[in-house]
N, C-alpha and C positions, 0 to 999 in steps of 0.2 A: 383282767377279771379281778374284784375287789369284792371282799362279801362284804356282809354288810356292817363290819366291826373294822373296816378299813385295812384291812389286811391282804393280802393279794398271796392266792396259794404259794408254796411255792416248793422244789424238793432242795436237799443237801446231800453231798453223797463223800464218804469218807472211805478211799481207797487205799487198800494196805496191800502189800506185797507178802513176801513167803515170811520175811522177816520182822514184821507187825509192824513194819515201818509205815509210814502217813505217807501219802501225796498231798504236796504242797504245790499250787502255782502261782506264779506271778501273775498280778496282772497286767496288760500290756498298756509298756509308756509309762509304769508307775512304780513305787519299792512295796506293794501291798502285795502280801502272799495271805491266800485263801483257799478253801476246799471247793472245787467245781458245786457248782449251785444252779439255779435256773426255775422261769415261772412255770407253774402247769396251764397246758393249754386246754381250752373249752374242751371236756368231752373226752380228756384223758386221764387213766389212772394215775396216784403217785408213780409208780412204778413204770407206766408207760415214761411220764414225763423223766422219770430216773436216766434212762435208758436214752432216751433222745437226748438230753443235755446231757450226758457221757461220752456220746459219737460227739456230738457238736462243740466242744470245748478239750476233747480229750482224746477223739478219734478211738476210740473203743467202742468195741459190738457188745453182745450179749455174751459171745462166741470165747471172750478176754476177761470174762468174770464171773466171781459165782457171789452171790447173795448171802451173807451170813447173817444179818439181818436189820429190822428197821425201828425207828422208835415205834412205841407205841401210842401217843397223841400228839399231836401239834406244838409246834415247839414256837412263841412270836419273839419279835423284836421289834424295834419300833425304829424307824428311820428320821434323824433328825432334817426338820423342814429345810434345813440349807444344802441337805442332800438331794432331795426329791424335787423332780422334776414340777415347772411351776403350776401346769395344765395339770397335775395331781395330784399338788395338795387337798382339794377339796376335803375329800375323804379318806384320802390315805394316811393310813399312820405307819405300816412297814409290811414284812413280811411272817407268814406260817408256814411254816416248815413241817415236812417229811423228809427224817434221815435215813439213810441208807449207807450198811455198811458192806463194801465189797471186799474180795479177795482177787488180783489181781490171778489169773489163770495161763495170763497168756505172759509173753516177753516184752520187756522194757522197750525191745524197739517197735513194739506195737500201737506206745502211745507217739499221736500228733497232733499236734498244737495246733496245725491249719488245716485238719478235716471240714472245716467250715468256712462262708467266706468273711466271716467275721470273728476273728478268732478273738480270743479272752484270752488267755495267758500267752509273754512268751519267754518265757522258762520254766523249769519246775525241777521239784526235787524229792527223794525220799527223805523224811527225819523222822525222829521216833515219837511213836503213838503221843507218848503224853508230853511233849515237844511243850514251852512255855509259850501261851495263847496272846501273850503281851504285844505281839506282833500283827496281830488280826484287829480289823478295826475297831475301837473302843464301844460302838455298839452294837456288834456281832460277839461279844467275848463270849459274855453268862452262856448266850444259848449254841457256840460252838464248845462251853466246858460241860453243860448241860449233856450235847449229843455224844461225846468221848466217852462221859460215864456213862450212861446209859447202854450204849455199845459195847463197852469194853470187855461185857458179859459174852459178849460171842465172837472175842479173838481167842481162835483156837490156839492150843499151846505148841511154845516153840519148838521143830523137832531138833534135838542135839547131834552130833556127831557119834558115830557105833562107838562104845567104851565109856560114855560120860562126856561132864563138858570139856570140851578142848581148854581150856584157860585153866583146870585143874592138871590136864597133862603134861603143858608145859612148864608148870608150877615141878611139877613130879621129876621132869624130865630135869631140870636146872637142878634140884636139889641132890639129882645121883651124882653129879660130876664135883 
């Protein structure tokens, strides 16, 4: 489905853990790490479609995450023709996007790579939110540095340890001796 400005819905969804860290995946057979993405299908919400390419790339339910939140317009890119499939170029020029920013709810071994029978990543990793984007493909950058700020207004803040931050403790704790 391509509206009529050649762009083909689609959602991004940027999952963080307790510790504001990113999911990263690989994608499989290649050294390209990327944030789970996917089209929307006829007839369903951003959010529906969020949620389906979550299970289907990441084997996550609803049940392993909570919504902190989404952009709020259309985020495109455009797809260079040597990328795109030859039956559609006609009218395509890339993707629009709806981002979504989760918190991961549930446990690490919750996520799997082969919930689906066609999986997209096989590996992946935590790194930090604002991780350098140099690694995402040259024309996904702007509108992955794009969806990070925009987001990054609803990662809730980090909790410390009872007492303050640990790395002042041990700072404390070295200078008694």
């Amino acid at each position: 489905m391509i509206d009529r400005d050649g762009y083909r819905p689609n959602v991004g969804i940027i999952l963080t853990n307790e510790k504001n860290q990113a999911f990263w995946g690989k994608r499989i057979r290649q050294d390209a790490w990327q944030f789970p993405q996917g089209g929307i299908q006829y007839g369903e919400t951003p959010e529906q479609a969020m949620y389906r390419e979550l299970h289907e790339e990441v084997g996550l339910h609803c049940c392993h995450v909570q919504i902190l939140g989404r952009t709020r317009e259309w985020m495109r890119y455009e797809v260079p023709q040597s990328w795109s499939k030859r039956e559609s170029r006609g009218n395509y020029k890339g993707q629009k996007q709806i981002w979504f920013l989760l918190r991961l709810v549930g446990r690490d071994c919750d996520v799997s790579l082969r919930a689906s029978g066609h999986p997209e990543f096989d590996a992946w990793r935590w790194t930090d939110y604002w991780v350098d984007i140099e690694n995402v493909i040259e024309f996904k950058r702007e509108v992955y540095g794009l969806a990070l700020k925009e987001l990054s207004r609803y990662l809730p803040p980090l909790k410390h340890a009872e007492g303050g931050d640990a790395s002042r403790r041990l700072v404390s704790s070295a200078s008694r001796k």
